[in-house]
N, C-alpha and C positions, 0 to 999 in steps of 0.2 A: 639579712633581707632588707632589700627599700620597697618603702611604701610611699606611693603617690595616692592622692585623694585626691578626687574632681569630683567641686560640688558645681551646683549651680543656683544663678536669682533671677529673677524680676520674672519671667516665664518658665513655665516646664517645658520640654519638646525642643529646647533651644540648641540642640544637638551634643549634648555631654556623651551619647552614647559611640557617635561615630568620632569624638575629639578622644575620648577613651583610646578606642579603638584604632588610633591615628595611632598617639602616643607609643600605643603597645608593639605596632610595628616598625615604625622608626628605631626602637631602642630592641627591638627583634634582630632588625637589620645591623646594629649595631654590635651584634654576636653574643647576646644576653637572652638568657630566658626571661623569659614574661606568662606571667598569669594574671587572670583578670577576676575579677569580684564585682556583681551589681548587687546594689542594696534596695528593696524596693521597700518602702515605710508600711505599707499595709496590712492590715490584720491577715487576708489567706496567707494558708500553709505557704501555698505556691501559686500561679498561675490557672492549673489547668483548670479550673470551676468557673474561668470570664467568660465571658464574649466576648467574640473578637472589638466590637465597639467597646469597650471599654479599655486597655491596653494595647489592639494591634492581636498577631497575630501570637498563638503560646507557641511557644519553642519547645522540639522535645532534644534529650540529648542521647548519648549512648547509654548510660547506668538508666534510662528513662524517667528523668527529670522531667517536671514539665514547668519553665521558666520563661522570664521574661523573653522579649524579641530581642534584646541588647547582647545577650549570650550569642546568638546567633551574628550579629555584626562581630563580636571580638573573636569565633572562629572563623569566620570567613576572611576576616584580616590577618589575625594570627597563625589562622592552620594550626588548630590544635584543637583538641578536645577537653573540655572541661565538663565537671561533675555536679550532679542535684544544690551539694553542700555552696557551688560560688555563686548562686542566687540566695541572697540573705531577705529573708522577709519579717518583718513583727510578727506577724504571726508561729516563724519556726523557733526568734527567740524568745517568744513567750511561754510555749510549748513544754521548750526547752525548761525553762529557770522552774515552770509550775512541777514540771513533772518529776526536777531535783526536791524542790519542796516536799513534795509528797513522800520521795522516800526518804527524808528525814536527812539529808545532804548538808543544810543550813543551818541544823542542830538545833533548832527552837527560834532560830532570831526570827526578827522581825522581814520579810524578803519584801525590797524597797527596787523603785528603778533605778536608783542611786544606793550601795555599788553593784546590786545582784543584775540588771538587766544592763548596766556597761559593761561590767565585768564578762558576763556572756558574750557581748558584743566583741569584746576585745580579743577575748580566748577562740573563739568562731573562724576570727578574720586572721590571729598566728594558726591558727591549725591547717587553714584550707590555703592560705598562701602557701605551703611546704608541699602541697600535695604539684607532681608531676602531671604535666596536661599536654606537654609534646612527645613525639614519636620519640624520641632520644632518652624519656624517663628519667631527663635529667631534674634537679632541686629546681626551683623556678629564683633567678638574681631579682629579678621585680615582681612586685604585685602592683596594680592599678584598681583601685576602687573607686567603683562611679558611684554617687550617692543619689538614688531618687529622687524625684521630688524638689522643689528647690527650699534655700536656706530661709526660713520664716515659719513653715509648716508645723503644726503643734505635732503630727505624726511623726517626722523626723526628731524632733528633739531629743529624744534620747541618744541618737545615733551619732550629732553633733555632738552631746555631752561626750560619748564615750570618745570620740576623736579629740577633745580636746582634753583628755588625760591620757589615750594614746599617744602622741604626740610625745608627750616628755618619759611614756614610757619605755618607748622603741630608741629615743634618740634625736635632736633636732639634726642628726647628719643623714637616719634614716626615715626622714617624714618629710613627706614636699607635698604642700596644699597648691591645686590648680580649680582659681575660683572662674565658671564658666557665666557669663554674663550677655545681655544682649541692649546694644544700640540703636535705638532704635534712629530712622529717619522719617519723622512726616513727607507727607507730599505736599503739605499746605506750608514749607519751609526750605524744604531740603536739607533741610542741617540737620546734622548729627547729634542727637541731644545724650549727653553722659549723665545725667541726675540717677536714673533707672539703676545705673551701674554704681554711682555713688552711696545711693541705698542701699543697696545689696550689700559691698564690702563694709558699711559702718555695718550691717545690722552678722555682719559672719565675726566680725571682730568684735562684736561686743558677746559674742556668744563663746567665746574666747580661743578662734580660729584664725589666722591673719593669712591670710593667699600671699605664695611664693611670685605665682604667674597671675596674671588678670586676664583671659582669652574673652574678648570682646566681638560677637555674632553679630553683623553687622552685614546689609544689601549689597555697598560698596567698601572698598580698602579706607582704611581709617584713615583720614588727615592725621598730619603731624600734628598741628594741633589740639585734636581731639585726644592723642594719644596722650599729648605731654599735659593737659588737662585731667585726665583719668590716672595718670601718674602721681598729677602733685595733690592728687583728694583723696586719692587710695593706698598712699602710704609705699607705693613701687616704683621703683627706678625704671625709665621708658622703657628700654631693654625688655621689662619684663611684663609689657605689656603688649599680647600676640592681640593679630588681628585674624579671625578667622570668615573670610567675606563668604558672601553666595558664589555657589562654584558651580561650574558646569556639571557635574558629575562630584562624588563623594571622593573617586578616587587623585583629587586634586588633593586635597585635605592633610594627607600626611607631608605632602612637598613643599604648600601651603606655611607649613606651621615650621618644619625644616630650613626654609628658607630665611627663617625670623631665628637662627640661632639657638634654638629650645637645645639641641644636645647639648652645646656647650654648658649653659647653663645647669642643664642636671648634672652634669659631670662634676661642675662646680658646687653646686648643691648640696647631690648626695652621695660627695666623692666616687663616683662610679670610676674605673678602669676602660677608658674607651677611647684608642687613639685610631681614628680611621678616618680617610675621607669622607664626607656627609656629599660630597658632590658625584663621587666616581659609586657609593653604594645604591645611591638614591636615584642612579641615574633610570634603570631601570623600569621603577615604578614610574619613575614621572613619562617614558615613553607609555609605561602601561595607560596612566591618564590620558595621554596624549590622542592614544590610540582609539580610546574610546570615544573619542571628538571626532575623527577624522571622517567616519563608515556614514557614507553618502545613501548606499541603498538602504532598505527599511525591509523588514518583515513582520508581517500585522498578526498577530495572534490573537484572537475571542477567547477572555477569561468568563465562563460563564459560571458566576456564584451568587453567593448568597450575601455575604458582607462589603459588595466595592463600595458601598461610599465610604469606605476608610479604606484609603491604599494599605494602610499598615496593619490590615487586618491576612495579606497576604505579601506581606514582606520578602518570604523564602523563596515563594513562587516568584514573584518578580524577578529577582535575585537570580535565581534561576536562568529563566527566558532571558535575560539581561545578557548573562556569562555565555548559555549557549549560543546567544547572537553573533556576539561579541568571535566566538572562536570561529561563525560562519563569515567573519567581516558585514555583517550587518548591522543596524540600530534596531531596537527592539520596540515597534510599535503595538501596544498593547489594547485591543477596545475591551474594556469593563463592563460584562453585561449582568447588570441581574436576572437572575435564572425565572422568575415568578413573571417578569419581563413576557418572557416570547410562550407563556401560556395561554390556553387559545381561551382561556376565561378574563384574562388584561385583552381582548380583542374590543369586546362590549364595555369593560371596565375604562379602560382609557385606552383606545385605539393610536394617538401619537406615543404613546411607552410602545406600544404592540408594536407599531410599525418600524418605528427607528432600532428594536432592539433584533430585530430582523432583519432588517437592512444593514447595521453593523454587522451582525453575522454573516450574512453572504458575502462581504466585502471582505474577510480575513480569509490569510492561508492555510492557519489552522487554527483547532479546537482545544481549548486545556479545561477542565470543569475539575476544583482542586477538589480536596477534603471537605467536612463542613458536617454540623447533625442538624436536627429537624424536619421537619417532613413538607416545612415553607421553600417552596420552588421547586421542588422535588422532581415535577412533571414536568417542567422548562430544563432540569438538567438534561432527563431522558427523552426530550424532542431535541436536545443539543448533539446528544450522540447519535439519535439516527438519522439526523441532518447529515454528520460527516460521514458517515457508515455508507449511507446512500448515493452521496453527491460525491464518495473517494476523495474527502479532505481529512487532512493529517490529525490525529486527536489521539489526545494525552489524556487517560483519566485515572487520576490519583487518588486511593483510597474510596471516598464516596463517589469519585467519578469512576473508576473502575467500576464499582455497584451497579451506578445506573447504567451503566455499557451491556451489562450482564440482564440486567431488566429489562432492557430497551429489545436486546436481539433477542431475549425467551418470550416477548411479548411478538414481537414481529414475523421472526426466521422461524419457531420452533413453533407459534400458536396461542402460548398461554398466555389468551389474553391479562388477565389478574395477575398475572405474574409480582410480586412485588418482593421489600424486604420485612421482614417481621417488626422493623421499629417505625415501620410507616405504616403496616398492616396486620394486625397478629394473625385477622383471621383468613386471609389469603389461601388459598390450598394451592395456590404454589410457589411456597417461600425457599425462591432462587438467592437470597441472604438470608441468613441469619444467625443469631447475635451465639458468642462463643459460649464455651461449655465454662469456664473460670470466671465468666465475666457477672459479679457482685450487683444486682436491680438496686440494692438499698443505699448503699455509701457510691458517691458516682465521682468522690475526688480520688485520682491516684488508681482507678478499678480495672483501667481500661489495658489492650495489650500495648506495652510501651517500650521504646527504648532499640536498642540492637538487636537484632534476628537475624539468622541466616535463610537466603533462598538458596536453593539448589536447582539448576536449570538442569530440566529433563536431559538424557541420553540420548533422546529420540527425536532432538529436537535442534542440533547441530545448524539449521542452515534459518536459524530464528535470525530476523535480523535484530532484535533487542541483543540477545546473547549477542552479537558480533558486535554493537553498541558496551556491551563491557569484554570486550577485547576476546571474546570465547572464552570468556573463564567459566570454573565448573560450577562457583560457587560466590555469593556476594554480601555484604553485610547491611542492610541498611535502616533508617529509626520508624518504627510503626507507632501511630497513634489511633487504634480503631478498639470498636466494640462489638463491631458484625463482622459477617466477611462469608464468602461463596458457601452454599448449600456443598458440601463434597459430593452427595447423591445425586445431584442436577448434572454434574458433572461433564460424564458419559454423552449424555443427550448433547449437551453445548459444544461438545467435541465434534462430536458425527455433524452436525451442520456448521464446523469450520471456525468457532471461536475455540481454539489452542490455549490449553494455560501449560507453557512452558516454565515455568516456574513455582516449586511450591516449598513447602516448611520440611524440616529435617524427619518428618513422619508421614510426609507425604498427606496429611491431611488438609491441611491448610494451601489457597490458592492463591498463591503471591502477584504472582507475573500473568498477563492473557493478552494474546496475539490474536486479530483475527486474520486468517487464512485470503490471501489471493485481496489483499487493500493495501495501498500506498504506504501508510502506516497507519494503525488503529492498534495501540497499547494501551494496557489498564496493569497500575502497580498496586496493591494493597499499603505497599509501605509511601512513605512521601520521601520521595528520592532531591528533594528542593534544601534538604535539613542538609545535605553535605555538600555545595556545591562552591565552588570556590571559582575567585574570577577567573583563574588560568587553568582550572581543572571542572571542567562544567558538569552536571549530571548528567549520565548518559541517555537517561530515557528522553529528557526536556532536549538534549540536542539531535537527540534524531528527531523532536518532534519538525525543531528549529530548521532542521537538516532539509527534511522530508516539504517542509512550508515553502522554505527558496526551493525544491526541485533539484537538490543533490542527493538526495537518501542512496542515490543508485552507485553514488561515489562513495568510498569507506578512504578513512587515513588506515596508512600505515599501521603506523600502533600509538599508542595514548599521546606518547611526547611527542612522535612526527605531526600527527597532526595539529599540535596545539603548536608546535614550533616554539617550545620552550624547555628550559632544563633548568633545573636549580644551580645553581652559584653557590659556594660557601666562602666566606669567611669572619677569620674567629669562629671558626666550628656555625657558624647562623647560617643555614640554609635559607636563598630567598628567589624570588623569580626570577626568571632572565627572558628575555624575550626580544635580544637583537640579531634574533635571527628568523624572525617571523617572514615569511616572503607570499606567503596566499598560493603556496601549490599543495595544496594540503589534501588532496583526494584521489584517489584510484578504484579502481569497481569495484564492486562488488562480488562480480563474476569472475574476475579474475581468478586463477588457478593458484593462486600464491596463499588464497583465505581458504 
């Protein structure tokens, strides 16, 4: 097994997650397995207890993990699935070490973080690297560990300790450290100042870690000089200092860094086995980049939630709408609305929020209103949904937005005014949601329904155009993160006035999927179909939303690969996109007698 470790200094956020992430694909492509490992320093168990302001958005996975957002970039680059265990947090190993303590594992000794919480550390990181995370179920040849946080942090320290006794543990043939860094450039200079980065690597090497690579985040491409500067203070041969600039798009990043020689390098490194062209495998993605630069038209999509001012509090969604555009040949223009925005009590409160967040709205093609708890903006969701319901604009409502789809028309179409869900209203007498039979009021980490579920698309329900959105299959898998979910008894009623849930749980109780009858599109998913979406393989529900916005819904592809105009490539057994055969005739009807 090799291990790479990418840490990072001088700022957090400096992009270790998607340089990870880069890594793990190029040496994908290279016909090696790869698994990936985030470390995050902080006390919770796991993620799912944030705010999205405070990390971004939680990632759930298939075992229903709820992890950082970073897991979520390394399978959408990767294409693979990984497990709860490859989010490491202080809090799981401290968990951990107390709960050997207690049954008497450590035999009386004294239990120190020095060797009981490296030792854990160490054992955690060979365990979970062995474990399979691609379709192939093959042993993973690399692990890549991104390290939280950057290098100076009293939280991380232990995690640094344990790497630098890992390190001569594994092997100096199987340990390659990549220190992630940022150059900054004033605007009152324009120069490139390295000091930041100088600090950094003395203060990783006195903690007894010395960086293989130096990856330098920087506005523009680093001068030579800058380089050969950063070279002779940091103890590395120029060579092995990458420049990683601002790019138009993230999917520059792995060509980026490809371009600057890095396989060689690892190959020299950590003697890996890898004789291939890096220009004839690579060629692909770097079209994939390319492509995503080129898409002149736009389609505007109204995200109406609760957390936009942090983009990263809906990463997946974006992600998403991004890919789905992406296979429409469009750029993905997104307005970010806050939901609490276009409620008619912001009219008197601040009438410029009222108005502009209205005016955004009627300018988009369609409606996405994702997931999200709390009962703050609640009533902006569901004047979001009968905005599109009303006016016949395309709307995606995932999870909490499927909800208020479900409140918005039992309040309108059916009558009940009160209509609400029991975690916004208990005492409602007409609770069109509410919260599951399993689901724990007292402990709220880990409680909720999580992880992979299958839907089953009704029998009765063949000419859905979601179901033709996953190719007519009977049957689908996707990751739930919720606590409530449709009244089954309201059911009946919401059917007869034409909201259809084609879609529900393997018992038929649970309401997954809901179509409304006789609208351009208007779908509500219980699950967040945003968690599997990959660039070349989009979520079906977000591209018909995409689909339906440009005014093609009426067109259908062929089948998944015709219309994405791509097929996997192998070699060395590595599966990876292809995409020279894209040509944009990608649609046929709907009505057609072939579906």
């Amino acid at each position: 097994m090799k291990y790479i470790l990418v840490s990072g200094g001088v700022i957090s956020g400096v992009g270790k997650g998607i340089i990870t992430s880069s890594i793990g694909l190029i040496l994908k492509y290279c016909g090696l397995e790869v698994t990936a490992i985030k470390i995050d320093p902080y006390l919770n168990i796991d993620a799912g207890t944030f705010s999205p302001y405070e990390h971004g958005e939680v990632f759930v996975l298939d075992d229903g993990g709820e992890v950082d957002l970073d897991l979520g970039n390394y399978e959408r680059f990767l294409d693979v699935q990984l497990h709860r265990d490859n989010n490491i947090t202080t809090g799981k190993i401290y968990k951990q070490v107390i709960e050997r303590e207690r049954h008497g594992d450590y035999l009386g000794k004294t239990v120190q973080v020095v060797p009981h919480i490296t030792d854990a550390i160490q054992q955690w990181i060979e365990r979970v690297a062995m474990n399979a995370v691609s379709a192939a179920k093959k042993t993973p040849d690399v692990c890549i560990i991104e390290l939280g946080g950057t290098i100076g942090d009293i939280e991380g320290m232990p995690f640094v300790e344990a790497f630098r006794q890992f390190q001569f543990k594994v092997g100096q043939e199987n340990f390659c450290n990549i220190h992630v860094t940022l150059v900054p450039q004033p605007n009152s200079t324009g120069e490139q100042k390295t000091k930041p980065t100088q600090n950094s690597v003395r203060q990783l090497r006195g903690l007894g870690l010395s960086p293989d690579i130096v990856m330098c985040r920087s506005q523009q491409p680093l001068e030579e000089s800058v380089r050969n500067k950063i070279s002779n203070f940091c103890h590395v041969p120029p060579e092995q200092v990458v420049c990683v600039h601002d790019c138009s798009s993230i999917y520059h990043v792995p060509t980026l860094i490809t371009d600057q020689n890095l396989v060689k390098y690892l190959c020299n490194r950590l003697q890996l086995s890898i004789s291939v062209n890096m220009d004839e495998i690579m060629l692909d993605w770097r079209n994939l980049a390319l492509s995503y630069d080129k898409f002149d038209d736009q389609v505007t999509i109204a995200l109406v939630g609760k957390y936009t001012m942090l983009k990263d509090s809906y990463i997946s969604v974006f992600k998403a709408l991004k890919h789905a555009a992406f296979a429409c040949g469009r750029q993905a223009n997104i307005y970010c609305i806050e939901a609490d925005h276009l409620e008619h009590e912001m009219k008197s409160e601040d009438p410029v929020k009222y108005h502009k967040a209205w005016e955004q709205l009627c300018q988009c093609s369609g409606v996405l209103v994702p997931g999200g708890f709390g009962k703050r903006g609640i009533e902006g969701k569901v004047l979001a949904a009968e905005w599109a319901r009303v006016n016949r604009k395309p709307y995606l409502g995932v999870c909490l937005g499927l909800q208020v789809a479900v409140i918005e028309f039992a309040r309108n179409i059916i009558g009940w005014k009160d209509a609400h869900s029991t975690e916004f209203d208990p005492a409602t007498t007409n609770p069109v949601i509410i919260d599951m039979p399993e689901h724990n009021p007292g402990d709220l980490g880990g409680t909720m329904r999580l992880g992979s579920r299958t839907t089953i698309f009704r029998t009765d329900c063949e000419s859905s155009l979601i179901r033709k959105l996953y190719d007519n299959k009977e049957k689908v898998c996707e990751r739930h993160r919720h606590r409530y979910e449709v009244n089954p008894n309201v059911v009946s009623q919401l059917e007869e006035k034409g909201m259809i849930f084609v879609g529900h749980d393997d018992e038929k109780q649970r309401m997954e999927i809901m179509e409304l009858r006789d609208h351009p599109y208007f779908v509500g998913t219980q699950f967040h179909p945003e968690y599997l979406t990959r660039p070349l393989r989009p979520s079906p529900p977000y591209l018909g939303l995409v689909l339906a916005a440009c005014g093609k819904l009426s067109m259908h592809y062929k089948s998944s690969a015709d219309f994405m105009q791509y097929k996997y490539k192998s070699i060395n057994g590595s599966q990876y996109y292809n995409i020279d055969l894209m040509n944009g005739n990608h649609f046929n009807d709907f009505s057609s007698t072939d579906n």
